[in-house]
Structures are given as C-alpha cells and as structure tokens.
C-alpha angles and dihedrals in degrees: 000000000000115000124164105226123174119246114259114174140267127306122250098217103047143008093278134109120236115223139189107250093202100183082057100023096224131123112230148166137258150146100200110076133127112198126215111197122197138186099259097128092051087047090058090042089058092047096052084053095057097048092051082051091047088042086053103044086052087046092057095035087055087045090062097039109119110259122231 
C-alpha cells in the first residue's frame, strides 16, 4: 500500500527512518521507504519573490500618487 508520509528523521535503535504518517498522525519506522523529493521549497521561495515584487510596485505607485 502507497502512503505519502514526511520525512522525520532516523531512528536511534536501528538503521530505519522514522516518518510522519499524516493520514494516521503517528511517527513511525521503516525501512522501506522510496522517497520522492520535490521543489516545494524553491516554489515558496518564488512566491515570496513575487509578493516582495508586488509589496514594492504598490509602494511606488503610492509614492507618485498626488498628495492632498
């Protein structure tokens, strides 16, 4: 049976990881795990870019607003 589980760390009693079962939220240990790694650091990385960028366009566009 597939189950995504998080990364954890190892255990300290044998040569297993230990893992976050989320859909039972639960560590537990295993040696049988395949892990699959994705970008999602360097996605929220982008994205917080692109909200300083967004932060900083409103800023100038309220610097050249005419004052009252």
């Amino acid at each position: 049976m597939l189950v995504f589980c998080f990364f954890f760390g190892y255990s300290l009693s044998s040569h297993a990881y230990r893992i976050y079962n989320k859909r039972l939220m639960t560590v537990e240990e295993s040696i049988h795990v395949i892990f699959y790694e994705t970008n999602h650091a360097e996605k929220e990385y982008q994205r917080n870019l692109a909200e300083e960028d967004e932060q900083i366009t409103t800023l100038k566009n309220l610097e050249n607003c005419p004052k009252k």
